[in-house]
N, C-alpha and C positions, 0 to 999 in steps of 0.2 A: 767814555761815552761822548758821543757829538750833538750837535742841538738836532739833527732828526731823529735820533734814538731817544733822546730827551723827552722830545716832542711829541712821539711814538707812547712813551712809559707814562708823560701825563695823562693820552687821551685814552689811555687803556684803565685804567688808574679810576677817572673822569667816569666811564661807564661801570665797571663795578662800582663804585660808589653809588649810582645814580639810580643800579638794581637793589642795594642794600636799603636806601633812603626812601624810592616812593614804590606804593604799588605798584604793577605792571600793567601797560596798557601797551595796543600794537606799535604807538613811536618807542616808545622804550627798547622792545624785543627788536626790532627791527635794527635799532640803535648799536645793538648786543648782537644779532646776527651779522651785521657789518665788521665787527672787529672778532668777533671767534672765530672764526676759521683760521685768521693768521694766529688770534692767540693760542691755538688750539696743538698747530705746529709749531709753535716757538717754544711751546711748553712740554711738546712732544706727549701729548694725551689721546690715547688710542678709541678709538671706538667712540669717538662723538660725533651725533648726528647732527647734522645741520640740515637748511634751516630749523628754527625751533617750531613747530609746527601744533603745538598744542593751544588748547581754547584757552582766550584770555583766564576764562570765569576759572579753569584748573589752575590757573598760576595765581592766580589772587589766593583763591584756598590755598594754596603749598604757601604762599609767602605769608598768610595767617596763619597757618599753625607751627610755623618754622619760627617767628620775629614775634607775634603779639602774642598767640594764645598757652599759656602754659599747662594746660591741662590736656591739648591735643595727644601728648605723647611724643612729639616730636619736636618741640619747643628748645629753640638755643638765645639765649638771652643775647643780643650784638651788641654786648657792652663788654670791653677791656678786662674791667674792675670784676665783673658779674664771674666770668672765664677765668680772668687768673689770683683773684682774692677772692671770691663767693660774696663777694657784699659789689654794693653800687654806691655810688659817689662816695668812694671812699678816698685813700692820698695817690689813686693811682691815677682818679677822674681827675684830682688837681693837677698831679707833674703833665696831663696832656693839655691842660687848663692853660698850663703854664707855659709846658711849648709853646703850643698857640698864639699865644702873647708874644713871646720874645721871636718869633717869626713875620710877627704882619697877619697872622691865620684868622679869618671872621668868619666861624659855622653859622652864624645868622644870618649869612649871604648868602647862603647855598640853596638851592632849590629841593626842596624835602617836603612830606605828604605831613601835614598839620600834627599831627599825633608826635614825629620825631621835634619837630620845633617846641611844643608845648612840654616836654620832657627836658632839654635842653641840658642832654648828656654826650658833651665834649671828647668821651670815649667809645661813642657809637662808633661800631665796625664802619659804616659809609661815611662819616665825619672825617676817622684816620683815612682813610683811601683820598677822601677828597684832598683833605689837608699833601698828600703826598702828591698825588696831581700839580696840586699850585706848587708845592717846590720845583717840581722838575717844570713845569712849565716856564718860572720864576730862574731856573737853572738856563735854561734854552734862549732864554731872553739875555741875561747878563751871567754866564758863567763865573761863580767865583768861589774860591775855599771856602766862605765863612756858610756858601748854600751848598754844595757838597756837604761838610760839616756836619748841618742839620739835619741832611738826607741821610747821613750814616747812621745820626744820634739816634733819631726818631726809627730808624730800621731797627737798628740793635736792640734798645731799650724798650722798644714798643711792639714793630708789627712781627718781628721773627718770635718773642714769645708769647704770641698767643695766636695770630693768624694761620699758618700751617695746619694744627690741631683744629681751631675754628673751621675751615676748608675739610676738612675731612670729616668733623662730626655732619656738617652740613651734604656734605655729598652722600652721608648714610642715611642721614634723615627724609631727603627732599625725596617727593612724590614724583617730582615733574623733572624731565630731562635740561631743562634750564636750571633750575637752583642744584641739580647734581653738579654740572657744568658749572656754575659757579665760585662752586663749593672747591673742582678740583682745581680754577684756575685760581681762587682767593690763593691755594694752598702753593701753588707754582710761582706764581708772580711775588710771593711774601719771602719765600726763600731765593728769590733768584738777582732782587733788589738789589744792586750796587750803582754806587755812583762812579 
């Protein structure tokens, strides 16, 4: 991979995180309509409409009953721990605690809707995305084994087993033509990650 491919995978990386982390508002969408259409054929996903064209106020309800509310029926908990041990902050919130740490990673830097901050769970789906954004942008900057390394670890161990499936219950669940699209691109981009 070269530092524009690098560069390319943070900012793609960068905006799903940024759909996961705060409600939707038209900079967001807008934000998301600027890079799906290339990510859309990079990922080779047929039949997605572009632009996203639906009312703000329908995407906010899809991203509440998809992220916050569990009784909607359509509820996917965007935590690591939740999807692949059924419990939360359990050892699998620390080993991403722990990444984080031995990376430089600060999830308290990140720009997230009050509710994610106040929870201050390290295995948020938008946490991991961001956290791999800064590698590779981190990567593009100073290419070197020991951030490679971390790109693989944190892929292997983290985003290919649980992202994929996450991306897919979500593309079943979602109301609105964006969090389908999300859903199928979380699931494309997590398996296709290589440094």
């Amino acid at each position: 991979m070269n530092v524009e491919q690098s560069l390319a995978r943070s900012r793609i990386y960068d905006v799903l995180a940024s759909l996961y982390l705060n409600q939707p508002d038209a900079e967001l969408v807008a934000a998301f309509d600027a890079v799906a259409g290339t990510l859309a054929q990079s990922a080779e996903l047929t039949g997605v409409a572009l632009p996203i064209d639906e009312d703000v106020a329908a995407l906010k309800a899809d991203y509440n009953a998809l992220f916050f509310v569990p009784v909607s029926g359509r509820y996917l908990p965007p935590y690591e721990s939740a999807q692949r041990a059924r419990r939360l902050r359990g050892p699998i919130t620390h080993q991403v605690a722990d990444f984080y740490a031995s990376v430089g990673f600060d999830p308290a830097r990140l720009r997230m809707d009050e509710h994610w901050q106040r929870l201050d769970a390290p295995d948020h789906i938008g946490v991991e995305l961001a956290c791999l954004s800064a590698l590779w942008q981190t990567w593009a900057a100073a290419p070197a084994p020991e951030i490679t390394g971390a790109i693989d670890f944190f892929t292997r161990e983290h985003i290919r087993r649980w992202l994929p499936a996450y991306g897919d219950q979500l593309a079943q669940n979602a109301e609105t033509s964006l969090y389908r699209l999300l859903g199928r691109l979380t699931r494309a981009f997590a398996l296709d990650d290589d440094a």
